[in-house]
N, C-alpha and C positions, 0 to 999 in steps of 0.2 A: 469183706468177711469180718467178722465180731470175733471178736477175740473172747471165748469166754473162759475163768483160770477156775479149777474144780479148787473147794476149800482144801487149804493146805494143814494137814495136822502138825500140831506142835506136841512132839515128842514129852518135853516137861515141863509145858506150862500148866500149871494144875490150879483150878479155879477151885476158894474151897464155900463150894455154894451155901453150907451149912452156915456157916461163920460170916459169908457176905451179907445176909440181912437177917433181920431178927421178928421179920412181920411178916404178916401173912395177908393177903390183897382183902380187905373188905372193899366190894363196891361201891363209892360214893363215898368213902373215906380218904385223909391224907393219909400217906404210905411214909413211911418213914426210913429214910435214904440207906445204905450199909455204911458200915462204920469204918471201910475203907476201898478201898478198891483193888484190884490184880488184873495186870495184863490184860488175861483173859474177859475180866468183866466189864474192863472199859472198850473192849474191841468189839464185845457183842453190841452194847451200847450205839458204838457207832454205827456199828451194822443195821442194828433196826431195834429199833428202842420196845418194839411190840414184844418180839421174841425176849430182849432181855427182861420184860417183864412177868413172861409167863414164867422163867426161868429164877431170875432170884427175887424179884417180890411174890407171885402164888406158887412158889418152888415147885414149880411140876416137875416132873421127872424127867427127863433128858439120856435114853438110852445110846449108850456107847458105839456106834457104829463100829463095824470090822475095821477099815483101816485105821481107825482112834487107837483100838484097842490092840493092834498089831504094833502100833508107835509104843502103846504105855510098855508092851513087852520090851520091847526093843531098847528103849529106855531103861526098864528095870535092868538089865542085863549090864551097862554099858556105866550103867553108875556103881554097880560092882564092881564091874573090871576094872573101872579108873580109877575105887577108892586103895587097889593095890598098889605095893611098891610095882616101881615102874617093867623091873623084869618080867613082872608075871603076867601083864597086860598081852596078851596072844589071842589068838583064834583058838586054839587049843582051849585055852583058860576059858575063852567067851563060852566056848561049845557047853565044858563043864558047867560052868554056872547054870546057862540056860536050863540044861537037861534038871539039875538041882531045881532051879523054881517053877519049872513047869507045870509039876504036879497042885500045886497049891494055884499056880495061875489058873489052870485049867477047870481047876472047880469053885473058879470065884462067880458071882452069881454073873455080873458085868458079861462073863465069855457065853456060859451056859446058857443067856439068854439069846445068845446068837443060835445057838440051836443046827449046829453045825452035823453035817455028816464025816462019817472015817475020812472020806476022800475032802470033804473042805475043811477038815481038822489039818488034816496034813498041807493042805494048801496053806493054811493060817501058819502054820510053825515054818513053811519055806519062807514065806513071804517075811517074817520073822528073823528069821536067820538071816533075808539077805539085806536088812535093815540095818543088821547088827553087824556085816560083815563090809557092811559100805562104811562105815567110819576107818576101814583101812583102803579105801578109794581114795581117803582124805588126806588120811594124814596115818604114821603110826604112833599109835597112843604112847607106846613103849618109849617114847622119844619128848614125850610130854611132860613137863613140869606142870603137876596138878599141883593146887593149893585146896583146893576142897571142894566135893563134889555136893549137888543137892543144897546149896547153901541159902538158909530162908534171909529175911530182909523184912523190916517191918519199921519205914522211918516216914517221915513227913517231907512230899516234894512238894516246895510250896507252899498252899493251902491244905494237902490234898494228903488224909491218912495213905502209906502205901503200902502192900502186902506184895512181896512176890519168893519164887523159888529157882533161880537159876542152878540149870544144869550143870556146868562147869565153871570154877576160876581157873584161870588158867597164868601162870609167869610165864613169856614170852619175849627176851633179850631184856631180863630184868625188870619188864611194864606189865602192869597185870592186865589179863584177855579175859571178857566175860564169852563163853560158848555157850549158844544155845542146840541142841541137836532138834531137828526136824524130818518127818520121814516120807511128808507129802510133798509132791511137783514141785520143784523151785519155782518161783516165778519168774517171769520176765519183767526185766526191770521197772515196766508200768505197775506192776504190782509189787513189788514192796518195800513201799514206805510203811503199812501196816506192821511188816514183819521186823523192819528194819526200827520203827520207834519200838517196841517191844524192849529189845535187847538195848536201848537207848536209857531207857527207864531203867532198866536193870543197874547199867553202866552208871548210874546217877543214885540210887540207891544205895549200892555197894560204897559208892566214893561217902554217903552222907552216912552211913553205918560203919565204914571204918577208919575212914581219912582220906585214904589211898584211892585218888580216882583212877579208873581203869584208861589205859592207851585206847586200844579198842575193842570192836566188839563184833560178834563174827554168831553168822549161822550155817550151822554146819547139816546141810542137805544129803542124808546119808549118800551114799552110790551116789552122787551127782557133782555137787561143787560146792564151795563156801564161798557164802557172801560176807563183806569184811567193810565196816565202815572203821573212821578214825573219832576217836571221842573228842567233839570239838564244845568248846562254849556255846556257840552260835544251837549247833546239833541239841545240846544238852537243854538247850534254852526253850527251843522248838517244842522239844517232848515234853517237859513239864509245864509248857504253855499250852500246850492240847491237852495232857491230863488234865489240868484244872478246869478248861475250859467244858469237858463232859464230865465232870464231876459238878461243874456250876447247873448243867443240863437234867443231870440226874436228879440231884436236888429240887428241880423246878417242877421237873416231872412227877416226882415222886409229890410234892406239896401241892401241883391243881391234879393229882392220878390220872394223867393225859401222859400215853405215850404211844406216840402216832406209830403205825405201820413203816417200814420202807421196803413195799414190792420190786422185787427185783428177781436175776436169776439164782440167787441165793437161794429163793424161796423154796427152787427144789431140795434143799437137802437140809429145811428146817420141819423140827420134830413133831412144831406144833402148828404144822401149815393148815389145817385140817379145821384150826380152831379161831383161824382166821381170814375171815370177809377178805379183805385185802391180798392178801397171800392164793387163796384160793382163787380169787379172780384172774391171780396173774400165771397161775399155774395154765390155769383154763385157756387163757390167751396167747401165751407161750405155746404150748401144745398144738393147737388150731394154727398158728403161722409156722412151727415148725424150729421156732428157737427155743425151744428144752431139749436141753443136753439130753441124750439117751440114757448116760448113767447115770443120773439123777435121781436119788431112790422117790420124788413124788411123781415119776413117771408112770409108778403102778398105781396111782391114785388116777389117774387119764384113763387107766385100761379097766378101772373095776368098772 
């Protein structure tokens, strides 16, 4: 049996696609690279270099799927409550804020276009809550030494400009802890070293932005469990030996405007499968043997 892992959303990794490139795809021209990277843009990259092209060089649009958008809430929420002193950090407190930014969440275009009924409004705001209410599965935040929540990052690994925004610093027996929260499937440890260089990069960032390299570094799977590496040289070395290495790719890509497909089971829950030979093939192929995932939103593409 195939193990297949549904994508896991990252609560606050925030890609800022505006700012990642500054060109716009002419066909049969060179594209010209972004002038940094984030997390997010180098994971899609490896993902399938097709999709990150529709994405940040002809910046199509990329509408927010419901569980995305149930993490970004959940996240909004949690970065409030951690930026308080530590007494006020409760479920009580959480409940307040939420109820406080719902209103504006609720009519931001992102939600709206989900186009939700009373009854899956209200599913969205549970699913919501228990998103927000699994970081005390965790840990209790109240017990937390935060150093700053939301903290941006913008230094050079390597060769390699980097952008990013981590969710939490954290002090921890005096060693600082970089937290990332997440509200998708943990994986199994065959998957993640994606999720695990992430917060690695992060970890190496922080240390080159302020001195202080971080112990370790931890993802925090709301309702579920934390995965926790140790920040090593060896680790550190790894990750900004693979950023460069698809930033060298990108570059390539972007100067012969060659960025091949990679079909795979992914395909079902890419935005612009539709717009792609490749992709749509394997949607087709997948369907017909019976390995697409049923929740896979390009499943309704099989049934039109």
């Amino acid at each position: 049996m195939v193990e297949v892992q549904s994508p896991v959303v990252a609560v606050g990794d925030v890609s800022d696609m505006n700012s990642a490139t500054a060109s716009v795809a002419l066909p049969g021209l060179h594209q010209t690279p972004p002038p940094y990277l984030s997390p997010s843009s180098a994971s899609a990259y490896e993902q399938c270099p097709r999709r990150w092209q529709y994405k940040y060089i002809e910046r199509l649009p990329e509408p927010s799927g419901r569980a995305a958008l149930v993490g970004t809430f959940a996240h909004q929420v949690l970065e409030l409550l951690c930026g308080l002193p530590s007494a006020h950090r409760t479920t009580d407190q959480a409940k307040a804020i939420a109820s406080e930014i719902w209103p504006d969440f609720a009519t931001d275009d992102d939600y709206l276009s989900l186009e939700l009924d009373e009854e899956e409004a209200r599913s969205f705001r549970w699913q919501g809550w228990l998103a927000i209410t699994g970081l005390w599965d965790l840990e209790d935040p109240a017990t937390v030494d935060v150093v700053s929540t939301e903290k941006k990052v913008a230094v050079k690994l390597g060769d390699v400009p980097f952008k990013g925004i981590i969710d939490r610093v954290d002090r921890i027996d005096d060693k600082l802890v970089v937290s990332d929260y997440k509200s998708g499937t943990a994986p199994s440890s065959r998957w993640q070293g994606d999720k695990l260089l992430q917060v690695m990069l992060y970890a190496a960032a922080l240390g080159a932005d302020g001195g202080e390299m971080p112990e370790r570094a931890r993802l925090l799977y709301l309702g579920q469990k934390i995965i926790e590496v140790g920040v090593t040289d060896r680790r550190l070395e790894e990750a900004t030996e693979q950023l460069s290495g698809t930033w060298t790719n990108i570059s390539s890509s972007c100067t012969n405007d060659q960025f091949e497909p990679s079909p795979g089971v992914l395909c079902g829950w890419c935005p612009f499968v539709e717009r792609c030979e490749a992709g749509t093939e394997e949607i087709k192929r997948r369907s017909e043997e019976g390995t697409l995932p049923a929740h896979a939103p390009a499943v309704n593409l099989t049934l039109a």
